[in-house]
N, C-alpha and C positions, 0 to 999 in steps of 0.2 A: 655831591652829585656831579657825573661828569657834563662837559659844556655838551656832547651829544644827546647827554639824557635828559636833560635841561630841556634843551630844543625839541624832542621829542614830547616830553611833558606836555609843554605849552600846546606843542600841534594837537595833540588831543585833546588840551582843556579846550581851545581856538574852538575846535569840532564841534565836541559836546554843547557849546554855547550855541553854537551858530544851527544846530538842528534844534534845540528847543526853541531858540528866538525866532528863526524862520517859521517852525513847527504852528508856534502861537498865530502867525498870523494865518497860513493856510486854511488852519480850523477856522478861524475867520471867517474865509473864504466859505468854504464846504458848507458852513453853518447856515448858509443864504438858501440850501437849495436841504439839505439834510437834515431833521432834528437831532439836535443833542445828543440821546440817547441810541441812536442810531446810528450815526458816526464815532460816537465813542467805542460802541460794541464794533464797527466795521474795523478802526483803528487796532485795538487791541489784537484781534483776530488776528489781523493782518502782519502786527509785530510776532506774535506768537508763532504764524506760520512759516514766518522769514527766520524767526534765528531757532526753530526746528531745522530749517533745510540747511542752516549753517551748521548745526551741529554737525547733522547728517553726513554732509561734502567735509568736515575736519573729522570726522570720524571721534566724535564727541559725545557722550553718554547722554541719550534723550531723559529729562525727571520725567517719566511715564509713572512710575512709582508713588504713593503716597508718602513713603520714607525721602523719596529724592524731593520730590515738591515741599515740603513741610519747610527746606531752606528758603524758601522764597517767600517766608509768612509777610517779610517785610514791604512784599507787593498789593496786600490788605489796605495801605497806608498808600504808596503812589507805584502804579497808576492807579489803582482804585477809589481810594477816596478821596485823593487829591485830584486828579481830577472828575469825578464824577462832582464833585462843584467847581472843579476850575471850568469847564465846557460850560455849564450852567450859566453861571458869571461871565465870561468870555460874549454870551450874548448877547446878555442884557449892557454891555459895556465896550467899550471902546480896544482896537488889539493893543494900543498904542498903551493903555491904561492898564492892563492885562497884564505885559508884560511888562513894564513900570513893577508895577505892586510884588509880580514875581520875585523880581529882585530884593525883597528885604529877604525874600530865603536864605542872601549872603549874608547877614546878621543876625537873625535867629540862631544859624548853624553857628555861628562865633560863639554865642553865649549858651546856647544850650548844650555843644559842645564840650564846655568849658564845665558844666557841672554835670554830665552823665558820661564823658570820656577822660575828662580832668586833661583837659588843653588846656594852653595857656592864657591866661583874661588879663591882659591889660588897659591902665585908664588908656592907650593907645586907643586900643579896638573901643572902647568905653566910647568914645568922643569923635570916634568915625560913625559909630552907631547912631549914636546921637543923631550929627547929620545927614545917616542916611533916613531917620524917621521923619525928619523934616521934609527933605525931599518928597519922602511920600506924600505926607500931608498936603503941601505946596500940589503935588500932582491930582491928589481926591478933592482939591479946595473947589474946583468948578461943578464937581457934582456933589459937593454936601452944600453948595447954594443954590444949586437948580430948581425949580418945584417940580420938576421930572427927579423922582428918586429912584428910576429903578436903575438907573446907569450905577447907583450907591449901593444899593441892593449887591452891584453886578459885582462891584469892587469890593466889599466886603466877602462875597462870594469867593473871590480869587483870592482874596487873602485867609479863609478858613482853608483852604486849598494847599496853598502856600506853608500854612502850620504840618498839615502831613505832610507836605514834602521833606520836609526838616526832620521828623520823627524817622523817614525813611531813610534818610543819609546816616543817622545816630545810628541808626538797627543796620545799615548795610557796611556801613564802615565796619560794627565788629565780625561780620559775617565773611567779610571779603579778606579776611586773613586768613582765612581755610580755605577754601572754595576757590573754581576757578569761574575767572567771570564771565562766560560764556554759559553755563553751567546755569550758575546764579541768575542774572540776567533773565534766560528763558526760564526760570523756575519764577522767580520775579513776575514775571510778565503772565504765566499762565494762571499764575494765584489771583493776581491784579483782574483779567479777564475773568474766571469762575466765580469773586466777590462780584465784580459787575453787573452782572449777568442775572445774578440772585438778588443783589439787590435791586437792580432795574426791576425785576421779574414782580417783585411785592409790590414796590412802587406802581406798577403800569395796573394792577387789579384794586387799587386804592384812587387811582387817576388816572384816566384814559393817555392823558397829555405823554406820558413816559413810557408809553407801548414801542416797542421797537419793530420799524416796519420800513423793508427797502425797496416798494414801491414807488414808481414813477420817480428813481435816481437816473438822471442820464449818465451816457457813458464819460464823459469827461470829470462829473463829480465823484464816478466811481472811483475812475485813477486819482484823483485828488484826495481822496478818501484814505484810498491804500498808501498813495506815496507819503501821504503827510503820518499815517501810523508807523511806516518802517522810519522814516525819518525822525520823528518826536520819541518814540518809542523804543523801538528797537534799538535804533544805531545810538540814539542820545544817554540810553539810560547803558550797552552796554560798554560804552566810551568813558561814563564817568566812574564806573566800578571798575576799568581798567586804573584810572589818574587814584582811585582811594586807594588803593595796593600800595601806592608808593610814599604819599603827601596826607596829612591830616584830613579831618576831614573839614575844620577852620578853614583851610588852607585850598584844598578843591570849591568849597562854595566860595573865594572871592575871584575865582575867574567867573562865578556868572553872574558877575557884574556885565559880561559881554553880550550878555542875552539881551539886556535893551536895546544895544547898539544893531546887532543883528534885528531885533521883533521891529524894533520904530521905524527902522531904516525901510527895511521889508513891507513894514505896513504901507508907509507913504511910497513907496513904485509899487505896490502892487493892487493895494486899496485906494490909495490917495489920501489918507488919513492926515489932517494937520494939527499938532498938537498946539495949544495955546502956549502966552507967555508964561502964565503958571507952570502949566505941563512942563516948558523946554526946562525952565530952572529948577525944577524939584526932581527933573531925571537927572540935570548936570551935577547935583546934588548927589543923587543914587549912584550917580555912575562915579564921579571923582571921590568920594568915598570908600568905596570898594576897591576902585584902583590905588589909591593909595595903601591901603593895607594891602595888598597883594604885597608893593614894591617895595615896602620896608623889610627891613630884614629883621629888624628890632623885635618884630611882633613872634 
């Protein structure tokens, strides 16, 4: 690869990271004044109608079609079920935490990788992995001794989340060698949204709690709404099926190792969130982990 394309790379993996990790906290944010399910659905919406009009302006074939949507099954899995309990989670739990946990998706993707695309597994990756489950641990240690367990509840939640995520890169990596990703992407994201929707829709006739209602949203949490969906959504998801075109898919999840650096950072200026002793060392865990299997070339 040449040193342009390299560079190049990087600025896109950079992106992708820094729109999900900021993304994590916005919803954060929104989550104070919007329920869940509401802003999930305003989110989606909002990515779907943004890279419609991208199509649009590149003169890009809209998936209008049942045959052209059908590529995008692997949006079932994220945004759909990943996060219709990552938002859940995200509540009940800290952004700082949130995004922490998100990040073993760069180790799942290593190993599960390794046996449904046949990437490479070495004790290397073996024993990065290792340390970044520690990390996590060291980061969940404050709330599995809380006697507040819904903050546990919330992290478990992100991390069932986090499993579809994972499922989703396996299923878009092989997708994205046909397909162009703008294409994908919006096919992605419209599938994501229509699973939502439907399963919100059962869920809210089973418990009131899950009804989707955008009443009494002010205008500032509306933009917050939309801008953290094109951002988390749109631009992030079609940023990293631009990087799987080129790099494994091992290989695209240890840049988002970067997502913490972006989520925690973002949290603390804009939440004020302070993570504990525990917390800092089980992210520098998470995080120098990751970074190190990036930088080897061995792996």
């Amino acid at each position: 690869m040449s040193a342009a394309k390299s560079i190049n790379s990087t600025l896109i993996a950079i992106s992708y990271a820094f729109c999900w990790g900021v993304g994590i906290t916005l919803t954060k944010v929104a989550l104070s004044e919007i329920t869940p399910t509401t802003l999930l659905i305003i989110q989606l919406f909002s990515s779907v109608l943004f890279l419609m009009t991208i199509c649009q302006l590149t003169a890009q074939p809209l998936p209008l079609s049942w045959q052209q949507l059908k590529q995008g099954v692997a949006g079932i899995f994220e945004p759909a079920l990943a996060y219709m309990f990552g938002i859940v989670g995200i509540q009940m739990t800290t952004a700082s935490n949130a995004t922490l946990i998100s990040s073993t998706e760069v180790i799942l993707t290593i190993l599960l990788a390794a046996v449904f695309l046949n990437e490479r597994l070495t004790q290397l990756k073996l024993l990065l992995a290792s340390i970044s489950f520690l990390g996590v641990s060291l980061l969940m240690l404050k709330d599995i001794q809380s006697t507040d367990q819904s903050s546990l509840v919330g992290d478990v939640l992100v991390l069932v989340g986090t499993f579809f995520a994972v499922c989703y890169a396996l299923l878009s990596k092989r997708q994205i060698e046909t397909a162009h990703p703008l294409q994908l992407t919006t096919a992605q994201q419209a599938i994501g949204l229509i699973t939502t929707v439907l399963c919100f829709g059962v869920l809210s006739m089973l418990n009131p709690e899950y009804e989707v209602s955008a009443a009494n949203i002010s205008l500032p949490f509306w933009l917050l709404a939309i801008g953290s969906g094109i951002m988390q959504y749109a631009l992030a998801f079609f940023l990293y099926l631009i990087a799987l075109q080129t790099v494994p898919a091992s290989h695209a999840a240890f840049y988002l190792t970067l997502i913490p650096v972006f989520g925690v950072t973002s949290a603390v200026l804009i939440i004020g969130e302070q993570p504990s002793l525990a917390q800092a060392i089980g992210s520098c865990l998470v995080v120098a982990s990751s970074y190190c299997a990036n930088r080897l070339t061995t792996l």
